[in-house]
N, C-alpha and C positions, 0 to 999 in steps of 0.2 A: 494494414497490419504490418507490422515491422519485425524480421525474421532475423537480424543480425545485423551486428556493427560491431567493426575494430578497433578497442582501444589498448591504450600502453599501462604499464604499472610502473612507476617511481622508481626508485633505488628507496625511498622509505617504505615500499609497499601498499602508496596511495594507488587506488583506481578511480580514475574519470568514466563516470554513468555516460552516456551522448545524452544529450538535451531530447531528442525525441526518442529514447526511450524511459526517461525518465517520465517525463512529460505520456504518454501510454502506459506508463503503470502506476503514474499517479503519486509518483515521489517526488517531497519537495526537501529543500536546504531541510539540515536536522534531523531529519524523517528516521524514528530508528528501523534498522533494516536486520532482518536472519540472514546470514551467511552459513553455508554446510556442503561438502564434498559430499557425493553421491554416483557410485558407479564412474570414478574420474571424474565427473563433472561438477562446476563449481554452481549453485545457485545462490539467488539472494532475490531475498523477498520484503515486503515491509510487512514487521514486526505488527504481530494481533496486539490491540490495545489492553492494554489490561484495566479491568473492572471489576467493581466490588457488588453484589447484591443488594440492596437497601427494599426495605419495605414502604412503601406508601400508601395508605390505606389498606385496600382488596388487594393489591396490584406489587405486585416484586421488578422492580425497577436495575436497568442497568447501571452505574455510574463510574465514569474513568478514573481513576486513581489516579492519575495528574490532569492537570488542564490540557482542554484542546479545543481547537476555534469552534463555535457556534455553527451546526449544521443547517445549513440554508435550503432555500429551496431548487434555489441552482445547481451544487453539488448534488442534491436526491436525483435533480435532472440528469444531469452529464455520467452520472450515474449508472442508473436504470438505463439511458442511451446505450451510453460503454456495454453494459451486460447486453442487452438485447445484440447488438451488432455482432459481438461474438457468439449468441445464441445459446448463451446461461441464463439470461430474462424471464419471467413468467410474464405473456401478454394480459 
């Protein structure tokens, strides 16, 4: 688990993520991200996808309102892992 790391901000107001925190919460290049002040502190999250409802037969289906890569069976893995490890997982 990774509990902090130092980085710098710009003079344009850019921030550099570290690679391994990025990489533990699963943001990648483009990724859009929430940024919000709370109690002083700054947080940033990656942004809920936004989706529309669509009917399918019986069945009311999710669908992203822009493209996004094909969910594999690998990310379900690394997944479900990530959750369980931090003990959000249902066994």
């Amino acid at each position: 688990m990774i509990y902090g790391m130092k980085t710098t901000i710009d003079r344009a107001g850019r921030l550099v993520v570290p690679k391994p925190i990025r990489d533990a919460a699963g943001i990648v290049a483009g990724a859009e991200l929430e940024i919000r002040v709370s109690d002083g502190r700054i947080e940033i999250e990656p942004a809920p996808l936004e989706v529309r409802l669509v009917k399918r037969g019986r069945l009311t289906v999710a669908v992203p309102r822009r493209s996004v890569p094909a969910l594999t069976e690998d990310i379900v893995r690394e997944t479900v892992d990530r959750l369980r490890r931090r003990g959000g997982g249902s066994e």
